[in-house]
C-alpha positions in Angstrom: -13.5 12.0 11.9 -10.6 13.0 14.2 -7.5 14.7 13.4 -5.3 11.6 12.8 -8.0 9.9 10.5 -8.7 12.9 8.3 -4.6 13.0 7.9 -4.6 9.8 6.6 -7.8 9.8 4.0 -5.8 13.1 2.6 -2.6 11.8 2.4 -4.2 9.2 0.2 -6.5 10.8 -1.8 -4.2 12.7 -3.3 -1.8 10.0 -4.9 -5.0 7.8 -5.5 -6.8 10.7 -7.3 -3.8 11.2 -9.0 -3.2 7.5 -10.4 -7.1 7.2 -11.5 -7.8 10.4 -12.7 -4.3 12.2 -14.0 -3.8 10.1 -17.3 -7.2 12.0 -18.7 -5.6 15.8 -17.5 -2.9 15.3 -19.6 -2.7 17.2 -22.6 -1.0 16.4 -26.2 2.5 15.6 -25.6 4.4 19.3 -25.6 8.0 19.2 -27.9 10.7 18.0 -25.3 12.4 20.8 -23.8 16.2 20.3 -22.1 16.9 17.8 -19.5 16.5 18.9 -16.3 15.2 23.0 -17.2 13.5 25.1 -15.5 10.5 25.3 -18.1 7.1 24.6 -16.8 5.5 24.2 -12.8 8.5 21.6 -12.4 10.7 21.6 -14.6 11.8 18.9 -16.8 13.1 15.5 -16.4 16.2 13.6 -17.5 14.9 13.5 -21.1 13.1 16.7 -21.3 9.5 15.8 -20.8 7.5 17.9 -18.8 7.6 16.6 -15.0 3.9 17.5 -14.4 2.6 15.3 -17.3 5.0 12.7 -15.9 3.6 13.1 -12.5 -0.3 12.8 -14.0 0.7 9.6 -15.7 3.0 7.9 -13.7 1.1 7.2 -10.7 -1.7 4.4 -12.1 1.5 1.4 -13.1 2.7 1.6 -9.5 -0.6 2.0 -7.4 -2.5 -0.7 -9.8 0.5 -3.5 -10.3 0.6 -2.8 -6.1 -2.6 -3.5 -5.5 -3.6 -5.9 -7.7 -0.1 -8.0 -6.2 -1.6 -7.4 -2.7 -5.3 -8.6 -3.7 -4.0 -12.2 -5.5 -1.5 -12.3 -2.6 -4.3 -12.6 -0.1 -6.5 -14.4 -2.2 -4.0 -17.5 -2.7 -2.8 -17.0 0.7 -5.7 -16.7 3.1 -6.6 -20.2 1.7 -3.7 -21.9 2.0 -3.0 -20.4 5.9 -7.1 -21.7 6.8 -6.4 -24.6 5.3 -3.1 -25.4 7.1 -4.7 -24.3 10.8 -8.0 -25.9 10.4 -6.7 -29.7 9.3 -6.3 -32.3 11.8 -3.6 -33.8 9.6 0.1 -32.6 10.2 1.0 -34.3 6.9 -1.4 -32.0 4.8 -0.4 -29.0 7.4 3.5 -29.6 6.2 2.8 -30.1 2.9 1.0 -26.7 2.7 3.7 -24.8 4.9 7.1 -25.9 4.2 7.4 -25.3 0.3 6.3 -21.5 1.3 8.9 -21.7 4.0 11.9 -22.1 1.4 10.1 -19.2 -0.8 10.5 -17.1 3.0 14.6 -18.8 3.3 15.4 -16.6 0.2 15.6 -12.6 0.1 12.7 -10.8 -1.4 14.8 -8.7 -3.3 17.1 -11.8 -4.7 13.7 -13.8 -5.3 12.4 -10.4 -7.0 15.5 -10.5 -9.6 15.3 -14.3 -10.3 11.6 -14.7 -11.1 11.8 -11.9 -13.4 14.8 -13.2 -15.1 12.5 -16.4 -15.5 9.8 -14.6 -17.0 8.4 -12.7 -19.5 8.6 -8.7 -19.2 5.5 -6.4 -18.4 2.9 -5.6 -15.6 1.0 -8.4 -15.5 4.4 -10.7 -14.7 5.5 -8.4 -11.9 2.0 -8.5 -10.4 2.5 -12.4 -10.4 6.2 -11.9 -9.0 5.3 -9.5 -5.9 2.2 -11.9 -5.5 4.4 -14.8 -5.1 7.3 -13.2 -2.6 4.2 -11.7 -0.4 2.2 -15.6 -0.3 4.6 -16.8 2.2 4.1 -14.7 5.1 0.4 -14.2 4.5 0.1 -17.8 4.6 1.8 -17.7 7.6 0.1 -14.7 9.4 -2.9 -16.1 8.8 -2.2 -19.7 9.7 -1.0 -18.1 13.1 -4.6 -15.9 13.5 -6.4 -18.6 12.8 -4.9 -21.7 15.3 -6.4 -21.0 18.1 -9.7 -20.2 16.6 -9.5 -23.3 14.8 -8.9 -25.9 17.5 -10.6 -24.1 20.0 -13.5 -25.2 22.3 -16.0 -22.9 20.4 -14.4 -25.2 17.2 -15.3 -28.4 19.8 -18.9 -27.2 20.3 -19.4 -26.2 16.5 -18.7 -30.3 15.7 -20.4 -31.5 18.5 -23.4 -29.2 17.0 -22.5 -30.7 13.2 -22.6 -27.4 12.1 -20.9 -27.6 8.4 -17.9 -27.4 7.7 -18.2 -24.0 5.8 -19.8 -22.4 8.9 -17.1 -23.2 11.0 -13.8 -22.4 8.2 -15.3 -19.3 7.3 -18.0 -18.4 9.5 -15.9 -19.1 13.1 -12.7 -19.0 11.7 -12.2 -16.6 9.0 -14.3 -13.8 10.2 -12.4 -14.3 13.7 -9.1 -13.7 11.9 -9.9 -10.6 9.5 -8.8 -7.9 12.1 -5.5 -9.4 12.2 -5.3 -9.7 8.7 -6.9 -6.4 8.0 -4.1 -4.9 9.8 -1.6 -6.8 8.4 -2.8 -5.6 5.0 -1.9 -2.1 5.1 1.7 -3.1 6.1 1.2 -6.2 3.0 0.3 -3.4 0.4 3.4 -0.9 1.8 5.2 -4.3 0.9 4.1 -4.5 -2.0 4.5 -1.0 -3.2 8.2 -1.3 -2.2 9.0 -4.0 -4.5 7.1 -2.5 -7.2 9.6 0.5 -6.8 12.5 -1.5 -6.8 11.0 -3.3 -9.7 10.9 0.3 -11.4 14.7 0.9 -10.5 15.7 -2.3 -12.0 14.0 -2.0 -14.8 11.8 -4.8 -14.3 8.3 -5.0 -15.5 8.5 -1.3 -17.0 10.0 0.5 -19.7 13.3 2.4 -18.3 12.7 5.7 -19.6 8.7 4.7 -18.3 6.2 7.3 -16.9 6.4 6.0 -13.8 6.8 7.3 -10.4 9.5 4.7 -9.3 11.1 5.5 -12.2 11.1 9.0 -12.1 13.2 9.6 -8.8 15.8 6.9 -10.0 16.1 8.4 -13.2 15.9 12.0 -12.2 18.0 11.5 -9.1 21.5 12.1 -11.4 20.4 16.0 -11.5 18.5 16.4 -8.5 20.6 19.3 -7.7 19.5 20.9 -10.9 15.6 20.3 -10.9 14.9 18.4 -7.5 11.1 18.2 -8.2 11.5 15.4 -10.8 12.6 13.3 -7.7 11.0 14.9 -4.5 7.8 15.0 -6.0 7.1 11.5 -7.2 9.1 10.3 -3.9 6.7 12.2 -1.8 3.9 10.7 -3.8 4.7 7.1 -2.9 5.4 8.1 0.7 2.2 9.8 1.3 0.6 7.2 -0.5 2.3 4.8 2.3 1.7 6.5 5.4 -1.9 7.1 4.2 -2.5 3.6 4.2 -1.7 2.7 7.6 -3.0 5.8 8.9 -6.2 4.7 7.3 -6.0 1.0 7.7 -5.1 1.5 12.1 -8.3 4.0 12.0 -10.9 1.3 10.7 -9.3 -1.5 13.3 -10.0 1.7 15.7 -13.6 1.9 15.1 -14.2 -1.9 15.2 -12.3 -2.3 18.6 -14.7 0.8 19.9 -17.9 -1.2 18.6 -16.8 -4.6 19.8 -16.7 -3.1 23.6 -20.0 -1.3 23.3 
């Protein structure tokens, strides 16, 4: 492993060991101190709970709502982008494309705040909701990657071969495509964990006064000046957490461009 990759598998671990394994370090909940003191590793928060029990529970809502959005994104999109690039009808191609194209005509944040106002509250709704604003451009992105694969000469030879149709979609086509969308899926998942955030801060899918790490730096930030670790903390959390990601996600499409030139 070289520098850059080791970087990136620590700057993950640490929020990912955190959101699997912090909810079973916490202890019985301690009597609620003052907002915002001094009491404790790091302090308290805006309503006196202990910021390291916050930190050890707050990290599993964000990082699982993230990545299970991501994961049903991909899973309806992929589909619906192979689909669209591998028929020879442009009617069934527009059909696919264009009602996603409206979705991408209106701002994620905007589409964020009316699906949830059309919806029943909690984490399975906003998994649904960032799965939905993130379909469009996966559809998309994969449509793109997939075109040329798709009416390509190898395609030409495949029929001409009557090789089935499953061994060219996914066979030819698919596996052609997954280093684009590999790639695309660390940027997807940042995407993801962006609008879960903003979920947090507007109260969307989680409790307001939720252990969450979203919702700790907006509701710590009014007394960051008096205990800043109830914001820097969690904020650094979701950043690392980020960056690990692509760090990760650019050394794995490192390695297979090495073993495709061997």
């Amino acid at each position: 492993m070289n520098r850059r990759t080791l970087t990136g598998v620590a700057l993950l671990a640490v929020p990912l060991l955190l959101a699997v394994a912090g909810p079973t370090l916490v202890g019985e909940p301690a009597a609620r101190a003052r907002p915002f003191d001094a009491t404790g590793p790091l302090g308290t928060d805006f309503v006196g709970r202990a910021v390291t029990d916050q930190l050890l529970l707050g990290g599993r809502s964000v990082v699982a709502v993230a990545a299970a959005a991501t994961a049903l994104a991909y899973l309806l999109g992929v589909p619906i982008g192979l689909l669209a690039a591998l028929t020879r009808r442009r009617r069934l191609d527009e059909l696919l494309m264009r009602p996603l194209d409206l979705l991408l005509a209106v701002p994620s944040l905007l589409l964020l705040i009316l699906l949830a106002a059309a919806a029943p509250g909690g984490p399975g709704t906003l998994v649904v909701i960032v799965a939905v604003v993130a379909l469009p451009e996966i559809a998309r992105i994969t449509r793109a990657a997939a075109l040329p694969l798709a009416h390509g000469t190898a395609m030409e030879a495949m029929r001409l071969y009557r090789e089935t149709w499953w061994r060219r979609a996914v066979g030819h086509v698919a596996r052609g495509s997954r280093r684009i969308l590999l790639a695309d899926a660390g940027v997807r998942f940042i995407g993801a964990l962006y609008l879960v955030a903003t979920a947090s801060f507007l109260g969307i899918g989680v409790a307001p006064d939720a252990a969450d790490w979203a919702v700790m730096v907006d509701r710590n930030r009014s007394g960051i000046l008096l205990q800043p670790w109830a914001v820097v903390v969690p904020a650094a959390l979701l950043v690392a957490l980020s960056v690990g990601v692509n760090l990760v996600t650019d050394q794995l499409l490192a390695g297979r461009r090495t073993e495709a030139t061997r």
